[in-house]
C-alpha positions as CSV (number, residue, x, y, z in Angstrom):
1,X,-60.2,112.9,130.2
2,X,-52.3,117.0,129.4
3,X,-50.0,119.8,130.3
4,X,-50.0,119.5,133.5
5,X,-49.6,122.3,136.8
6,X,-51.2,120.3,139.4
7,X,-52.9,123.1,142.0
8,X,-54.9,121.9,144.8
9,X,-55.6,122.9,148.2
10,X,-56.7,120.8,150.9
11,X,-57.3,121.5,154.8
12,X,-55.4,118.7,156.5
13,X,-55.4,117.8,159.7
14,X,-51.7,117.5,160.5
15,X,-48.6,119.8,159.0
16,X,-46.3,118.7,156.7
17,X,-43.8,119.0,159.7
18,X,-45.8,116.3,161.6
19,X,-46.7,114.1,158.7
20,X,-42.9,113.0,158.5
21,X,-43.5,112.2,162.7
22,X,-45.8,109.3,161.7
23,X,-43.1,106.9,160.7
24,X,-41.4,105.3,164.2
25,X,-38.4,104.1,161.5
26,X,-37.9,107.2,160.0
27,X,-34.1,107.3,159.7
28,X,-34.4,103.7,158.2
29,X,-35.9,104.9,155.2
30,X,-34.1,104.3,152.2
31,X,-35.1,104.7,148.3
32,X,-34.0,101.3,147.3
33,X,-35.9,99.3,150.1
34,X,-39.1,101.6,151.1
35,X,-39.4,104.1,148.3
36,X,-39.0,102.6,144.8
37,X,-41.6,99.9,145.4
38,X,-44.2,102.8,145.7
39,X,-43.2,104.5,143.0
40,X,-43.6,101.4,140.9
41,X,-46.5,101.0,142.1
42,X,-48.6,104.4,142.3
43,X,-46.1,106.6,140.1
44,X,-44.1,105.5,137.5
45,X,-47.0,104.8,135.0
46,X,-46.7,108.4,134.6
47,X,-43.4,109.6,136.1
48,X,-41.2,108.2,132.6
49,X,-40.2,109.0,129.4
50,X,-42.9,109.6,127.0
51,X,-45.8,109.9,129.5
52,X,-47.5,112.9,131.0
53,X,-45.6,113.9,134.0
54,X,-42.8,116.5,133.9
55,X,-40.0,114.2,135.7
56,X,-39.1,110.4,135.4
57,X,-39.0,108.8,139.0
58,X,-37.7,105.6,137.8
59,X,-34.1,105.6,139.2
60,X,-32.9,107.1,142.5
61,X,-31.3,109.9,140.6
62,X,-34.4,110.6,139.2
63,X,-36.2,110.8,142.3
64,X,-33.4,112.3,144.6
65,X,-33.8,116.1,143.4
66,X,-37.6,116.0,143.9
67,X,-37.7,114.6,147.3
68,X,-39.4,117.6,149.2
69,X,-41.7,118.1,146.3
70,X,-42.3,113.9,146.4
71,X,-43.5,114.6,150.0
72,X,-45.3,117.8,149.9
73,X,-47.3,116.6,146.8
74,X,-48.4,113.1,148.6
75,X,-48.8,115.0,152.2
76,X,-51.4,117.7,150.0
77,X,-52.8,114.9,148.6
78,X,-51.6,116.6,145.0
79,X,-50.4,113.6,144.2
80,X,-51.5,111.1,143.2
81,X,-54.5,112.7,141.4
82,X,-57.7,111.4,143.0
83,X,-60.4,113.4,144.2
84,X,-63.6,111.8,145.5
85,X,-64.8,112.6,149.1
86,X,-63.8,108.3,150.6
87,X,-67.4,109.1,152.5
88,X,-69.3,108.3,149.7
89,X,-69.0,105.7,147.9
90,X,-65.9,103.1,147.0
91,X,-64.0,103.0,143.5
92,X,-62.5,99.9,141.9
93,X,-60.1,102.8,140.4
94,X,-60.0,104.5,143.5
95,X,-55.9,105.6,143.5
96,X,-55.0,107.4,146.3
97,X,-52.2,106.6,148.3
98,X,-52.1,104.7,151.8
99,X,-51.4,106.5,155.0
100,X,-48.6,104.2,155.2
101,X,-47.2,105.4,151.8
102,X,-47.6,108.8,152.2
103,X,-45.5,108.5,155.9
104,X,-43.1,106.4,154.0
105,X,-42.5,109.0,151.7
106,X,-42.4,112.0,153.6
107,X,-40.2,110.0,156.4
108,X,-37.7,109.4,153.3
109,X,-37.9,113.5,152.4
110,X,-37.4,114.6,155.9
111,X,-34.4,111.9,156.5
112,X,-32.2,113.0,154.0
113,X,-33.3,110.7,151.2
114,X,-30.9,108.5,151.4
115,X,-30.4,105.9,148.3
116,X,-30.1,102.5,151.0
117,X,-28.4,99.1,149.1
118,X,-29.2,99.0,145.4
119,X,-29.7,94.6,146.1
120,X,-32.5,96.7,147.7
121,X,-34.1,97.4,144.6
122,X,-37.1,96.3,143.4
123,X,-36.9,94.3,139.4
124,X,-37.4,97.2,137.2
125,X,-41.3,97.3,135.6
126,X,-41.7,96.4,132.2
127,X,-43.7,98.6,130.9
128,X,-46.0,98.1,127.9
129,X,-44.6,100.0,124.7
130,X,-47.3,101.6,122.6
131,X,-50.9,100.9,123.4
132,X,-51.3,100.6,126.8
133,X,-53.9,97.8,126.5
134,X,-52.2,95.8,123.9
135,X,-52.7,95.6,120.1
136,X,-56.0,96.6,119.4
137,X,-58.2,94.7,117.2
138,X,-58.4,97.9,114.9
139,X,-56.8,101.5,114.9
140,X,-58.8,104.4,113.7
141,X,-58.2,108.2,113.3
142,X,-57.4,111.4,111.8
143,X,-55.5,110.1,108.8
144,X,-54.8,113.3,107.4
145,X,-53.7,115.4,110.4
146,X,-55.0,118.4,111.6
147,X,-52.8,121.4,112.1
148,X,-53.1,123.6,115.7
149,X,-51.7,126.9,115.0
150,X,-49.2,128.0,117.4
151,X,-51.5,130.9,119.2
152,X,-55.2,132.0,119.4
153,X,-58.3,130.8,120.4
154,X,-59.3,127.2,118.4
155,X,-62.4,126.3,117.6
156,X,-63.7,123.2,118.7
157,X,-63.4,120.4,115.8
158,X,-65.7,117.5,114.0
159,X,-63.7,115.6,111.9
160,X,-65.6,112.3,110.5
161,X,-63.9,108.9,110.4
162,X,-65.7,106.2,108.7
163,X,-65.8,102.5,110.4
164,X,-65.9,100.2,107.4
165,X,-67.7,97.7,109.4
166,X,-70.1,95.6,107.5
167,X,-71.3,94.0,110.8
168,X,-72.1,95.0,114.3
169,X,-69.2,95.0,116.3
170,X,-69.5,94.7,120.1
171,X,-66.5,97.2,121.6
172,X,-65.0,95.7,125.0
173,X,-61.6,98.6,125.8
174,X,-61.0,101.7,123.8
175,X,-57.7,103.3,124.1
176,X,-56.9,106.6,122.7
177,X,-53.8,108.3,121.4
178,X,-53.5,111.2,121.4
179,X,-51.1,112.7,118.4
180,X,-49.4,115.3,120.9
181,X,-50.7,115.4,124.3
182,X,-49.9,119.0,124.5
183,X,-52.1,120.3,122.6
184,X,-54.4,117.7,123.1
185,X,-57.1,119.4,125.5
186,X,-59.7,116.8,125.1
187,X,-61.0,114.3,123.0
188,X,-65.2,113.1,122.7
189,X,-65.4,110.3,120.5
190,X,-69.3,110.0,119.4
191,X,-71.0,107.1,117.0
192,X,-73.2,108.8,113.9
193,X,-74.8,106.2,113.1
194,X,-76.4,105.1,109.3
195,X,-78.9,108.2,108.7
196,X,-78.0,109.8,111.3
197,X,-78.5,113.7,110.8
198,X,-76.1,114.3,113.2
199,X,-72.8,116.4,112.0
200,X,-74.5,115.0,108.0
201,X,-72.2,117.6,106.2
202,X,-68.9,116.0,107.5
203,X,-66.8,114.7,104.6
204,X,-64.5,112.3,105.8
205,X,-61.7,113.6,107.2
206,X,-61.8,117.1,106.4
207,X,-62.1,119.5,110.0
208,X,-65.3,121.5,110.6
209,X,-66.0,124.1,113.5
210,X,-68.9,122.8,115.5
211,X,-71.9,125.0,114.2
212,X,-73.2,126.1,117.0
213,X,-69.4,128.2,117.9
214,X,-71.6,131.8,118.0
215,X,-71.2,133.6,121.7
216,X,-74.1,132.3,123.5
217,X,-77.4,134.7,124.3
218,X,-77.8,135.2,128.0
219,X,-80.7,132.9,129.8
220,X,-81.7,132.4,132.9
221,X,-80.4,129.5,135.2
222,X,-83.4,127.1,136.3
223,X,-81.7,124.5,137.6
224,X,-84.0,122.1,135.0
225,X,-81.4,119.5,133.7
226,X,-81.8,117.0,131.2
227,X,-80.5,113.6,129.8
228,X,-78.5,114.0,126.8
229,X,-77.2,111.0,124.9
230,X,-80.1,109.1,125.1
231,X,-81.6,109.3,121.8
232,X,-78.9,111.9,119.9
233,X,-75.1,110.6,119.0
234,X,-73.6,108.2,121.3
235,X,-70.8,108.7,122.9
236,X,-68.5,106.1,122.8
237,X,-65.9,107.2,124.8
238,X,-63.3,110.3,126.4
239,X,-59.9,111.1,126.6
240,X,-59.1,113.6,129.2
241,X,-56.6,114.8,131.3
242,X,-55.7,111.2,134.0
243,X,-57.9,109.0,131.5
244,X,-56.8,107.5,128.0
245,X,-58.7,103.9,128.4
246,X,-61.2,102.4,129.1
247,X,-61.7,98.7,129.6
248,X,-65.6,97.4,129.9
249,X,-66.3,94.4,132.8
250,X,-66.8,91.2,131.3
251,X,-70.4,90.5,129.9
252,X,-70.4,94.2,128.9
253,X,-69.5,96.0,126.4
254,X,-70.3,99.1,123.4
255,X,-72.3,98.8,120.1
256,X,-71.2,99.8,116.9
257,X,-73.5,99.3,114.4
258,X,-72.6,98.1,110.9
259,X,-71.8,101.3,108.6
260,X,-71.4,103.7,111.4
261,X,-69.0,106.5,111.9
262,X,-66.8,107.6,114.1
263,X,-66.7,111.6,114.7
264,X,-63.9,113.4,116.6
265,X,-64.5,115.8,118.6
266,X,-61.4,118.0,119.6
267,X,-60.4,120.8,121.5
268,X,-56.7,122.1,121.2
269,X,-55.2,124.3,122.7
270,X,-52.0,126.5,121.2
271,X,-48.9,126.2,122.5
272,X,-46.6,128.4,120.9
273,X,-45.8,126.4,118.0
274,X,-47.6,124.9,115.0
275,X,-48.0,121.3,115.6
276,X,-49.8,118.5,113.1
277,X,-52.1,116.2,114.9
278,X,-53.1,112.9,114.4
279,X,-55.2,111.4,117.2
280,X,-56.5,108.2,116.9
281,X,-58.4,105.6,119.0
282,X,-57.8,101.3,119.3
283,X,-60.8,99.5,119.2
284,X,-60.8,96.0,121.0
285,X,-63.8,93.7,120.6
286,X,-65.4,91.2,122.8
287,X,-64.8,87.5,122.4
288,X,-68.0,86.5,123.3
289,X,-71.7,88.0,122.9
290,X,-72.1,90.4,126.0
291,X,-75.3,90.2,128.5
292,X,-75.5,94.3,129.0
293,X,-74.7,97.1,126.6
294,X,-72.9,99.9,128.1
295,X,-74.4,103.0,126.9
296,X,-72.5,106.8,128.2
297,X,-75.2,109.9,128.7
298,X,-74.9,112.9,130.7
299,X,-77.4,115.3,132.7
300,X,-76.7,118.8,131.8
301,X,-77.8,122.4,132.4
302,X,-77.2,124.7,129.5
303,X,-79.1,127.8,130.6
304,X,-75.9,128.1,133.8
305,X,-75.7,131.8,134.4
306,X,-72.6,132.6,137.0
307,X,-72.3,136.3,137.9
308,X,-68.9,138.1,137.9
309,X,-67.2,137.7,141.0
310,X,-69.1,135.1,142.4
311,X,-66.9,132.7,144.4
312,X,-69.2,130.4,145.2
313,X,-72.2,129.7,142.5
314,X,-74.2,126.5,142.8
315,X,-75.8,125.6,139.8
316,X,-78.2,122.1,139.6
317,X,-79.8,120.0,137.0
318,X,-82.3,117.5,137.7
319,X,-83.5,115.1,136.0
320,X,-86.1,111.7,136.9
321,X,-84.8,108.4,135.0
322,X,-87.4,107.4,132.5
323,X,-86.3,103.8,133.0
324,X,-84.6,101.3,135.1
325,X,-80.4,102.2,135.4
326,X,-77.2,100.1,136.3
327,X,-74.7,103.0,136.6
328,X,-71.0,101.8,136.3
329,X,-68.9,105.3,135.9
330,X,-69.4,108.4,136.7
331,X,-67.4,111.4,135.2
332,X,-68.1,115.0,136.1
333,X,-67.0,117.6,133.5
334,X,-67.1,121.7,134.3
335,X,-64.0,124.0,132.9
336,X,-61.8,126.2,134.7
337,X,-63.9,128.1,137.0
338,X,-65.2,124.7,138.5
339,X,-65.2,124.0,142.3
340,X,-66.8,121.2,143.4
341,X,-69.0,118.8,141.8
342,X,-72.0,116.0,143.2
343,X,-73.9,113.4,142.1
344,X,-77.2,112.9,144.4
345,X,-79.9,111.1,144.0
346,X,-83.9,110.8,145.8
347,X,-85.4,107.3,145.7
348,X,-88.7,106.7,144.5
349,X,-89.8,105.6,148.3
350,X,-87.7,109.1,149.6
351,X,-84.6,108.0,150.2
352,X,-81.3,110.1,149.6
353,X,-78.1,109.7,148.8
354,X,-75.1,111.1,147.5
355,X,-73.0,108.8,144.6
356,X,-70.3,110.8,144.4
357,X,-68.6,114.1,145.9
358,X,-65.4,115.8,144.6
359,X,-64.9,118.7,147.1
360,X,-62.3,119.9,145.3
361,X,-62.6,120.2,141.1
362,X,-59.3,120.4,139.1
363,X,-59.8,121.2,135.9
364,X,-56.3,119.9,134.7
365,X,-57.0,116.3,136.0
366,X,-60.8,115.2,134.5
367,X,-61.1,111.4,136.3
368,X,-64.0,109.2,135.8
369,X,-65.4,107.4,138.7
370,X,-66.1,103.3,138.7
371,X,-67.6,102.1,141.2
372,X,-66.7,98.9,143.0
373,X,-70.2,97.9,143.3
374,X,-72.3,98.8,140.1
375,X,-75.1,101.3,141.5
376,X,-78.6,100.3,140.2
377,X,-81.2,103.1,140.5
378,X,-84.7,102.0,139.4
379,X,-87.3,103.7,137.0
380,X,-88.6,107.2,138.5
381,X,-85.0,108.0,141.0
382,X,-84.4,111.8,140.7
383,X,-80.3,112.2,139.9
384,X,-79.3,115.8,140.9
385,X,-75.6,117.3,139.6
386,X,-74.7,120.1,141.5
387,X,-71.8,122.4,140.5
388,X,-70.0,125.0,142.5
389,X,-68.1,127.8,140.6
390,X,-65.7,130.2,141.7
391,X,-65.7,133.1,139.5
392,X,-63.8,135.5,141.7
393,X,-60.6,137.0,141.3
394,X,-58.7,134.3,144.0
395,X,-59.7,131.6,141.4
396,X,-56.1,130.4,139.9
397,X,-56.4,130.2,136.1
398,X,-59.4,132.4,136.0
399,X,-59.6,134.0,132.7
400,X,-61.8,137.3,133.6
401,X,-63.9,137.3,137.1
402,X,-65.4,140.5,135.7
403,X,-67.7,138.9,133.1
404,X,-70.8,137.0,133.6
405,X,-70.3,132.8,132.4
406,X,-72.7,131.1,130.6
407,X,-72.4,127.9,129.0
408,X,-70.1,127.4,126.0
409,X,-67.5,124.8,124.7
410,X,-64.0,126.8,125.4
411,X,-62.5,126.7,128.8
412,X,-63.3,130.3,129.5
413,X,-67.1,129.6,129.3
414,X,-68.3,127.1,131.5
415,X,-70.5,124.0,131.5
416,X,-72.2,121.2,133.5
417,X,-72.0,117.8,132.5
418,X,-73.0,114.9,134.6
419,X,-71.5,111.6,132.8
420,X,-72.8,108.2,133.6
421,X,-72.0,104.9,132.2
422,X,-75.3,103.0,132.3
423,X,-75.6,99.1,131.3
424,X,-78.5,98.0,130.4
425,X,-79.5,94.1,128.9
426,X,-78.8,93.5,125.4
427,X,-81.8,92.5,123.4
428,X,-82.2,88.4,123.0
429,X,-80.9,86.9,119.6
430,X,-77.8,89.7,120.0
431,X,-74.7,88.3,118.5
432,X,-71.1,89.7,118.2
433,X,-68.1,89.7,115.7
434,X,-64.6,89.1,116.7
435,X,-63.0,89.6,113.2
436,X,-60.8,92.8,112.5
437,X,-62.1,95.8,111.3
438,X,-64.5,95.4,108.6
């Protein structure tokens, strides 16, 4: 889950003088032979025309200007965005850089950046036009657009698009597009299912505020979470700032029952202009009847209560599973006062451990988490989110440290969300549909 200042501070233990020191061939560096291949590699998926970040690096030209920034943003570990603590726990998406990489490029900054021979260079990377996954089996969205006004504060919006399906399809990738990434905040996808009284006075495609938007009363925090998802709307997938896709293991995949919906759930954000968005999300189904369902819930505390000024609030939410879990992503969500984030959990025979830390939160760059091992926590483990929040003044992008927070779905209120990506067997006698859309 993309406009994009990139603000993170780390305590590193070397300078970005030394970092350049690592490299015993430093003068030999040279774009074409040691540079381009890791920008290919870790940067240029989002460094060209028509993606997310604010430069292109695919040419030496392109790169040459932003040499110091290159290094100081891979030395400060800016760049590329990836923030799990490597003590706990090891990603399959895991995208941070090699030491190796990081000297490369900083050896390249500090020796003049020098281009090197262009028979040097790397073949070029094709990269896929349009979706990102490849043709979906079937595209849905917002149809009839939905205009952001160019200033003022924009409530969140459920716009209803229905399926068609007249079977159960079995969803193995989702990919969504987003109609302008800038004003694009986020995007939750949920399934309303046939009777569903969930968001029942939708019409199809017509925008409506979420209808609980009132300010919030003041409660107490607890620290008493609970498991959302479970037996409300599912959630069938994200798009947030560094995540569009999301592509299931084989043997897994989402349900969408015959007859369902799709509802949108969007935040803009104004940008100065009046801009018509159109959103939409490719479905792609799975070949072959899948052994586990992937279901997304969250653990959340909605009674949060962070005092003015506070520069270091912990809320917690705790929940016990009721059942049996195979978690295979984790995503933790908080807004712009968030600080650090972690994912804990107690055995039922005592033991502890921690799933996942991110030490350092960043609002502007909401990854999920896969792990390279699925994590399988039986019936009656205790899973504990804990949230730090800095609410002071020395919080960048902090709206008002003079107010209390409570929870609430614009970025100046906060929340705490916990997602997981549980499997869990599908029922004997499942089958699956390959056909299109219907």
């Amino acid at each position: 889950m993309r406009v994009w200042t990139h603000i993170l501070v780390l305590t590193l233990p070397v300078t970005l003088a030394a970092a350049s020191k690592t490299s015993p061939s430093a003068k030999n560096v040279t774009f074409a032979k040691d540079v381009a291949p890791i920008l290919q590699k870790n940067c240029q998926g989002c460094h060209r025309p028509g993606q997310i970040g604010p430069m292109p690096l695919l040419t030496y030209s392109d790169a040459r200007p932003w040499a110091k920034a290159i290094k100081e943003a891979v030395v400060l570990k800016r760049m590329p965005p990836w923030f799990a603590d490597p003590a706990h726990g090891k990603w399959s998406n895991d995208v941070s850089l090699a030491q190796k990489d990081v000297d490369t490029l900083a050896a390249w900054a500090d020796s003049g950046a020098k281009e090197g021979n262009p028979k040097d260079l790397p073949k070029p990377v094709a990269f896929a036009e349009g979706w990102l996954l490849g043709k979906p089996d079937v595209e849905l969205g917002l149809t009839k657009g939905f205009e952001v006004p160019a200033s003022g504060t924009i409530d969140y919006q459920y716009i209803k698009v229905p399926t068609g399906f007249t079977e159960d399809k079995w969803v193995q990738a989702l990919e969504f597009r987003p109609g302008d990434p800038k004003v694009v905040h986020h995007l939750v996808l949920f399934l309303r299912e046939p009777g569903s009284p969930f968001m029942a006075r939708l019409e199809p495609g017509v925008p409506m505020p979420a209808p609980n938007s009132a300010p919030r009363r003041q409660v107490a925090d607890d620290g008493v979470g609970r498991i959302e998802s479970t037996n409300g709307p599912e959630i069938l997938g994200t798009y947030t700032p560094g995540g569009s896709w999301q592509r299931f293991e084989p043997g897994q995949a989402k349900l969408v029952k015959a007859g369902s919906d799709l509802v949108f759930q969007m935040h803009y954000t104004a940008t100065g202009k009046v801009t018509l968005d159109r959103s939409r999300v490719g479905l792609t189904f799975a070949k072959e009847s899948p052994k586990e369902r992937i279901k997304t819930v969250f653990i959340s505390n909605r009674k949060l209560l962070i005092p003015a000024g506070a520069a270091n609030h912990r809320v917690d939410a705790r929940v016990t599973l009721p059942m049996d879990a195979t978690v295979t992503g984790l995503f933790p969500h908080m807004h712009v006062r968030g600080k650090a984030f972690e994912y804990n959990v107690t055995y039922p025979d005592g033991r502890t451990e921690t799933l996942l830390k991110v030490p350092n939160y960043e609002f502007n760059w909401q990854l999920s988490y896969y792990p390279a091992q699925p994590i399988r926590l039986p019936k009656g483990t205790q899973i504990e989110c804990t949230a730090w929040y800095d609410n002071s003044p020395n919080k960048k992008g902090n709206p008002d440290a003079t107010v209390d927070v409570r929870w609430g779905d614009q970025s100046w209120e906060e929340m705490l969300a916990g997602f997981l990506d549980v499997a869990m067997p599908v029922a004997p006698g499942a089958t699956v549909s390959t056909g299109g859309g219907k």
